[in-house]
Z-matrix of the N, CA and C atoms (Angstrom, degrees):
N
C 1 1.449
C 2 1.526 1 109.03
N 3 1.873 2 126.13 1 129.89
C 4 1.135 3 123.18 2 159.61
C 5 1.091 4 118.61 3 -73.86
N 6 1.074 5 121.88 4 135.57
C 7 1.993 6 130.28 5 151.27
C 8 1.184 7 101.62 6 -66.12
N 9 1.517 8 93.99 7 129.76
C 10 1.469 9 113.60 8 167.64
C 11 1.325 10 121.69 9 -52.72
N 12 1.045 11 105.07 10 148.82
C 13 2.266 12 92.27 11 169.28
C 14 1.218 13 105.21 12 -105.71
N 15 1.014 14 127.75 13 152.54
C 16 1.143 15 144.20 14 -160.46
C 17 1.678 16 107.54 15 -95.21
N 18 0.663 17 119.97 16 136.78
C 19 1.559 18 120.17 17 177.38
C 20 1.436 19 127.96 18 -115.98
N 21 1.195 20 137.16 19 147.53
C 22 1.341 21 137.02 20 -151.30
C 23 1.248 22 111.00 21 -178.74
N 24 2.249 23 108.53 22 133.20
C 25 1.518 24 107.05 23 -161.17
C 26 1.503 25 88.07 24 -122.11
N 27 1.076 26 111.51 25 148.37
C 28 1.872 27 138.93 26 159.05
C 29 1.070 28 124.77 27 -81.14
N 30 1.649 29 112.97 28 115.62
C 31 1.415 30 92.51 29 173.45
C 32 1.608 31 100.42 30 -134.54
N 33 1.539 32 96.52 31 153.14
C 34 2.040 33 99.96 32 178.02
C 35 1.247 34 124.19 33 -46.69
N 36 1.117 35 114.29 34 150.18
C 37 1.617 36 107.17 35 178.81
C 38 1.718 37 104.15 36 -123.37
N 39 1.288 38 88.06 37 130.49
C 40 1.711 39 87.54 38 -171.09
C 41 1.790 40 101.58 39 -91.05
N 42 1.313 41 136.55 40 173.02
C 43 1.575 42 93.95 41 -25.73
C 44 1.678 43 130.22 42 -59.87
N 45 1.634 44 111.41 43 146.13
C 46 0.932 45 95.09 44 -178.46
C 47 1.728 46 128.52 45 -74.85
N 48 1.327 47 113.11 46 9.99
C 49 1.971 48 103.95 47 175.94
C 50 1.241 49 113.46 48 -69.52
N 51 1.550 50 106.34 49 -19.54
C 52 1.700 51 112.38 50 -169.13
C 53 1.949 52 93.61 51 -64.94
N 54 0.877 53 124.44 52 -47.89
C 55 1.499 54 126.46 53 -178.79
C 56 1.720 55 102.62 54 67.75
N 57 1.610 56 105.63 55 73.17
C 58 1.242 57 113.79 56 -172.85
C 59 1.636 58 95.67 57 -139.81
N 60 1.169 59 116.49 58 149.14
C 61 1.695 60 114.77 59 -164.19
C 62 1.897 61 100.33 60 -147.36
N 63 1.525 62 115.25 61 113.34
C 64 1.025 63 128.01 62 -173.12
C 65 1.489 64 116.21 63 -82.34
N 66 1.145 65 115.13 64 116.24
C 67 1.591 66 127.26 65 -168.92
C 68 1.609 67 122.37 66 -96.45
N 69 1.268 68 115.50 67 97.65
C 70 1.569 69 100.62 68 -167.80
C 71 1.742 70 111.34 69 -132.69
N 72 1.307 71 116.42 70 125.50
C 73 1.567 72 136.39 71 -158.63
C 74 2.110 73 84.81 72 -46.86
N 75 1.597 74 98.50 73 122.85
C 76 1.720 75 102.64 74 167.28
C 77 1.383 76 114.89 75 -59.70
N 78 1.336 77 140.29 76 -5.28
C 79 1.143 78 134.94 77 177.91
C 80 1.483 79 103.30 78 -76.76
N 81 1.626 80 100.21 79 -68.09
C 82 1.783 81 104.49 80 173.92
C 83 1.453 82 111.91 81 -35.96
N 84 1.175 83 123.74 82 -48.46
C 85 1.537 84 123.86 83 -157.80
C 86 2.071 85 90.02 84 -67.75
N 87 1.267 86 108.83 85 -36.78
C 88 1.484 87 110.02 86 -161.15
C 89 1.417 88 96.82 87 -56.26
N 90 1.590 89 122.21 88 -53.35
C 91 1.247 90 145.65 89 -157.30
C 92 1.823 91 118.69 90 -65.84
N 93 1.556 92 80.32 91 -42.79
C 94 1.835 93 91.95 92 167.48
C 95 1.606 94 120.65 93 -81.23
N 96 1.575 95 109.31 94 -7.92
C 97 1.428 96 97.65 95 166.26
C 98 1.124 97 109.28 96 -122.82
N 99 1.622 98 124.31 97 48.70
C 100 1.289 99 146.99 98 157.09
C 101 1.487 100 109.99 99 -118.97
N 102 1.676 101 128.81 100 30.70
C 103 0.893 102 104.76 101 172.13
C 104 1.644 103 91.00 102 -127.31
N 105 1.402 104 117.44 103 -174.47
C 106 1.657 105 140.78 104 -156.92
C 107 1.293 106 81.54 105 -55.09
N 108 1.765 107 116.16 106 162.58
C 109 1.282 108 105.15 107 171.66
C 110 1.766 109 92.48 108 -99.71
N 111 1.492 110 111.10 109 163.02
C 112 1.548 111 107.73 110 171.74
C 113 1.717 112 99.51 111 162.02
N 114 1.365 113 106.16 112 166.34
C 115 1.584 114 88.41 113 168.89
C 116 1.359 115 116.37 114 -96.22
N 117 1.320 116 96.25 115 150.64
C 118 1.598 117 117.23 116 -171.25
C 119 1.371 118 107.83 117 -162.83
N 120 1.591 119 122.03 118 140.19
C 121 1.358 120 116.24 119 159.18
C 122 1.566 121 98.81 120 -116.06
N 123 1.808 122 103.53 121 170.15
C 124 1.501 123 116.96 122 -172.44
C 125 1.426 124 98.54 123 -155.62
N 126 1.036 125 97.00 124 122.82
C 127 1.596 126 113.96 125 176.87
C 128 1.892 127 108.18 126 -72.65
N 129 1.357 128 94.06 127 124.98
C 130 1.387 129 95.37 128 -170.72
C 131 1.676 130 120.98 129 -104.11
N 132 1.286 131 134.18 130 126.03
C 133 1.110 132 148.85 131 -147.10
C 134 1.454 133 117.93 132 -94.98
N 135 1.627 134 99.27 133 -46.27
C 136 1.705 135 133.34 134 -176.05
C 137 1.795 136 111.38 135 -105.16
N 138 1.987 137 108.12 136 38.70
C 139 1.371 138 103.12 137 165.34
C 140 1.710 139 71.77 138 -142.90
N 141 1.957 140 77.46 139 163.98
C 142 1.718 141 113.52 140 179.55
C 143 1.343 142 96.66 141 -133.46
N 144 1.757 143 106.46 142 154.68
C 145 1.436 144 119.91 143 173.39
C 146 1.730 145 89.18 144 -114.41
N 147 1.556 146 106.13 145 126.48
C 148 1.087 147 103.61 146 170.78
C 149 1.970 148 93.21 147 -135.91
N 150 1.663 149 94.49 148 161.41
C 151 1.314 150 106.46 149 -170.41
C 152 1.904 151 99.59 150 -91.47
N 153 1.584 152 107.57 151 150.87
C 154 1.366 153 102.09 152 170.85
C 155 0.879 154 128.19 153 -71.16
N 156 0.929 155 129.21 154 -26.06
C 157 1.657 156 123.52 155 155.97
C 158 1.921 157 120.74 156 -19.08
N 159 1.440 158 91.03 157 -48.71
C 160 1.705 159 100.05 158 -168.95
C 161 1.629 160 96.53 159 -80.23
N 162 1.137 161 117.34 160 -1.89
C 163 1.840 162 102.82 161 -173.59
C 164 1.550 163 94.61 162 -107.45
N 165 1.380 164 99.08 163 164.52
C 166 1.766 165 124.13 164 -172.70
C 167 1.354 166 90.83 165 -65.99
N 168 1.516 167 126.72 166 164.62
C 169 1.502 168 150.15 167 171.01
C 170 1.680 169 102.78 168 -60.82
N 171 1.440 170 99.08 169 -52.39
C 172 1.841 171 80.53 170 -179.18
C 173 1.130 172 135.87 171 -94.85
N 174 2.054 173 116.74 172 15.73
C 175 1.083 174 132.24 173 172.40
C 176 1.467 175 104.55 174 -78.80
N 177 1.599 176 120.92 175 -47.85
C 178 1.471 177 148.30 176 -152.70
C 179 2.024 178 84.76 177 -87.00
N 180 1.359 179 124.42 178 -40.48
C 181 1.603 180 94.83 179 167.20
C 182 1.657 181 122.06 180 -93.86
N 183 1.020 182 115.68 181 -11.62
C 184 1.276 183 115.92 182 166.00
C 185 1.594 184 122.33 183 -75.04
N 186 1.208 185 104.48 184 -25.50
C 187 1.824 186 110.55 185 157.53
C 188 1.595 187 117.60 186 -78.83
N 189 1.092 188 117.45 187 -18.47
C 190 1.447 189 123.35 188 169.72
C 191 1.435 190 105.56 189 -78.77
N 192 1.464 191 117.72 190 -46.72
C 193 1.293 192 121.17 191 -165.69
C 194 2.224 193 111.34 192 -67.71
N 195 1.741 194 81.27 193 -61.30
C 196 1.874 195 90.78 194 -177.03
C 197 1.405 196 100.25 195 -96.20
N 198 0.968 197 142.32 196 10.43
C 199 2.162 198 118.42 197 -157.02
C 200 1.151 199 127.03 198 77.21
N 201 1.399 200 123.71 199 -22.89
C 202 1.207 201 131.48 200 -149.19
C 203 1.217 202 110.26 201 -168.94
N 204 1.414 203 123.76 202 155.93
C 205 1.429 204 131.11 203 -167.90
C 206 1.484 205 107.39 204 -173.21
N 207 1.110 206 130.90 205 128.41
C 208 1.948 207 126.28 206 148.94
C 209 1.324 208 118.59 207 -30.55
N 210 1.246 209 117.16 208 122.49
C 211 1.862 210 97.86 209 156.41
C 212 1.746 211 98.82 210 -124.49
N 213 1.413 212 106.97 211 168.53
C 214 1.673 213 92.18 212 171.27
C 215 1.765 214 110.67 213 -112.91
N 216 0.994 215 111.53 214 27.62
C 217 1.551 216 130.67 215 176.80
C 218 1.150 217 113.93 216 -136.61
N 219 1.488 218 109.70 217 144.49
C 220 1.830 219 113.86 218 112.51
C 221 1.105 220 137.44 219 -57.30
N 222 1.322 221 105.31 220 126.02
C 223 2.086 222 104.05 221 -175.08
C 224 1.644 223 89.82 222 -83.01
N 225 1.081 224 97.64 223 129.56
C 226 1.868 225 105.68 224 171.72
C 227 1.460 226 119.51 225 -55.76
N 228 1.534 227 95.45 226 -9.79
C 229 2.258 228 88.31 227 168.18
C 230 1.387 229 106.71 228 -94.01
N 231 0.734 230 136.70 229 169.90
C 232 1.664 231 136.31 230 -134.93
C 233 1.820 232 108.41 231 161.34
N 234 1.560 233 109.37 232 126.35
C 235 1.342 234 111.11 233 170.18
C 236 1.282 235 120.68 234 -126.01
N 237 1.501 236 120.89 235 113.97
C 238 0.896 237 140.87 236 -175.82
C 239 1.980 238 109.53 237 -19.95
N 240 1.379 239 126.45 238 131.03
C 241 1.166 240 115.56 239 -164.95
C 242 1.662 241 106.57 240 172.77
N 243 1.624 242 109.57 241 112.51
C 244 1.453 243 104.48 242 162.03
C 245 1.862 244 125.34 243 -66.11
N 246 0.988 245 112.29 244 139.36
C 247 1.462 246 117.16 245 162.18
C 248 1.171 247 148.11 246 -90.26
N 249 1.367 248 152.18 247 134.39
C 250 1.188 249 126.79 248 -160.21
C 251 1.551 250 110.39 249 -154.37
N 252 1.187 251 114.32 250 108.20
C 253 1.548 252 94.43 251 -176.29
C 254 1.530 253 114.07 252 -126.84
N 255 1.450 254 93.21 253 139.81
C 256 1.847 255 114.20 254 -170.78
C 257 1.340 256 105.81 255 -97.26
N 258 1.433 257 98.37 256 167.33
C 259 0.969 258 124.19 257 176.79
C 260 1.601 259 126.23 258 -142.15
N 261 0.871 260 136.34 259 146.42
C 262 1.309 261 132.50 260 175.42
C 263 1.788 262 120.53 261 -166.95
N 264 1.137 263 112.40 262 -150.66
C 265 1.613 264 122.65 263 -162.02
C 266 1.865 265 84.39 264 -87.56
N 267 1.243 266 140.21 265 -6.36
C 268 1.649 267 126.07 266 -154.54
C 269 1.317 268 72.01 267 -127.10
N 270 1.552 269 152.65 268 -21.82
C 271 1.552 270 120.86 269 -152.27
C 272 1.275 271 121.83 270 113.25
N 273 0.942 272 126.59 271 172.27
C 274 1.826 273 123.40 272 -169.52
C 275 1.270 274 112.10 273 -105.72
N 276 1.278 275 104.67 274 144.77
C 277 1.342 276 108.91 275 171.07
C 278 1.581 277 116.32 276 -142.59
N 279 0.940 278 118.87 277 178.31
C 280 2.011 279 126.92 278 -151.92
C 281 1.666 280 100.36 279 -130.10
N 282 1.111 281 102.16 280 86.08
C 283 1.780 282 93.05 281 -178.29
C 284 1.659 283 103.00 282 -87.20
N 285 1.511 284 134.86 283 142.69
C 286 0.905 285 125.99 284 162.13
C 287 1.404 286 121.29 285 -139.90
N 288 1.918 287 118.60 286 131.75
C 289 1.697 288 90.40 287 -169.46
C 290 1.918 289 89.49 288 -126.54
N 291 1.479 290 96.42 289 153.11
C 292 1.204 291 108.25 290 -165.57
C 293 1.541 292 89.50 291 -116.13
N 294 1.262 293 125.28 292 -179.83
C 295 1.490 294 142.27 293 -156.63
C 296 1.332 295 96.86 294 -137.51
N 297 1.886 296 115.58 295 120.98
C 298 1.333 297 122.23 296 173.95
C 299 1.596 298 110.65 297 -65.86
N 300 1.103 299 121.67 298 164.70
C 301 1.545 300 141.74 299 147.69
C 302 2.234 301 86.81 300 -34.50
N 303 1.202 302 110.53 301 -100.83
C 304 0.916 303 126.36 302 171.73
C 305 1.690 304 114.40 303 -16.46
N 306 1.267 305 120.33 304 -22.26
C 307 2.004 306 125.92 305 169.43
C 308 1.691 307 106.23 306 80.84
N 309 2.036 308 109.63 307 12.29
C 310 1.542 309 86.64 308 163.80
C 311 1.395 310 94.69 309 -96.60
N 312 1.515 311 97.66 310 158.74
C 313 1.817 312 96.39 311 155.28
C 314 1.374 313 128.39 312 -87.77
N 315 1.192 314 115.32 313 156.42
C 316 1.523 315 116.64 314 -167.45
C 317 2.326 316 93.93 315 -115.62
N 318 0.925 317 98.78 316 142.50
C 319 2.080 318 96.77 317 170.40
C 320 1.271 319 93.92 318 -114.40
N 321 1.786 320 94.62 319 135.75
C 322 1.768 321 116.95 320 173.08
C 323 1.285 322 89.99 321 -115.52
N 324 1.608 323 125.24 322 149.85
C 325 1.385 324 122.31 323 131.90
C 326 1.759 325 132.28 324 -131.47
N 327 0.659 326 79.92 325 174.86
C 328 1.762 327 85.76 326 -174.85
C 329 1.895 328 104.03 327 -114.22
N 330 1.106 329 105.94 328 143.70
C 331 1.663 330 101.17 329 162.91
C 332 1.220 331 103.81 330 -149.59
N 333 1.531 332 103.10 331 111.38
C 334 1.508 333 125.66 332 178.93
C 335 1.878 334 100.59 333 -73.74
N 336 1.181 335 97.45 334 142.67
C 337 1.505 336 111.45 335 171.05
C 338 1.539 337 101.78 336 -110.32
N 339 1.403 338 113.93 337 103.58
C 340 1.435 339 121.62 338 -170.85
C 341 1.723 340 100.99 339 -66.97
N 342 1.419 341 117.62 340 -21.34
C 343 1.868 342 119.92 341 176.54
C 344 1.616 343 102.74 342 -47.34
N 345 1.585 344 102.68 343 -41.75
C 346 1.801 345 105.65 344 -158.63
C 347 1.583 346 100.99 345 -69.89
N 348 1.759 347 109.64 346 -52.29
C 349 1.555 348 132.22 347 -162.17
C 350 1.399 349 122.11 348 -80.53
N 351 1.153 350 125.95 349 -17.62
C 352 1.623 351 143.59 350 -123.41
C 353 1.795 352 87.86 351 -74.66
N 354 1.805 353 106.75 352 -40.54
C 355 1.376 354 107.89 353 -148.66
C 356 1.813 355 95.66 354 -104.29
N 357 1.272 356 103.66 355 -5.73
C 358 1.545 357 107.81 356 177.33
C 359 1.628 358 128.75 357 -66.47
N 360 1.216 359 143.77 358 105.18
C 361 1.287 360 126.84 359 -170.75
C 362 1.670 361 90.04 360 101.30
N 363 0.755 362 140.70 361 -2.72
C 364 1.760 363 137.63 362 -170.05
C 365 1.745 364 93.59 363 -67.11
């Protein structure tokens, strides 16, 4: 029997100078836009903030290019970071705030357009 692989999409996190790219398992993403529409946020468990640096050359231009991209990993560098993703009457969005050197926090988000992604990771 094969194990499945797991699949998982990236998306930019604006602002983009921070050059930080939010990683979240395609199943979860399937699951959260299978639920009621309404507002709600949900703290997310099964995303990583990883820096571009740690991703391949043609993940890091294809996230520059569309928002978003497949990867089939976690890159093992990783920045510490709660997740949170909303929902509402406009569409979802990925708020995420990470903690300076310095101990303020700074908020990134991402807003996936499920029209572009919907069939990616399927």
């Amino acid at each position: 029997m094969v194990a499945e692989k797991v699949k998982y999409l990236a998306f930019r996190l604006a602002p983009k100078e921070e050059r930080l790219a939010l990683v979240v398992e395609a199943g979860v993403l399937q699951t959260l836009m299978a639920q009621p529409k309404g507002a709600y946020a949900l703290l997310l468990k099964s995303a990583w903030v990883v820096p571009y640096a740690a991703l391949e050359d043609h993940t890091r231009e294809e996230l520059d290019r569309f928002g978003f991209t497949e990867v089939t990993q976690v890159p093992p560098a990783q920045v510490p970071a709660e997740v949170r993703w909303l929902t509402d009457e406009d569409g979802p969005i990925a708020w995420v705030v990470i903690q300076r050197a310095s101990g303020l926090p700074v908020l990134l988000e991402a807003v996936p357009e499920p029209e572009l992604w919907s069939g990616v990771g399927a």
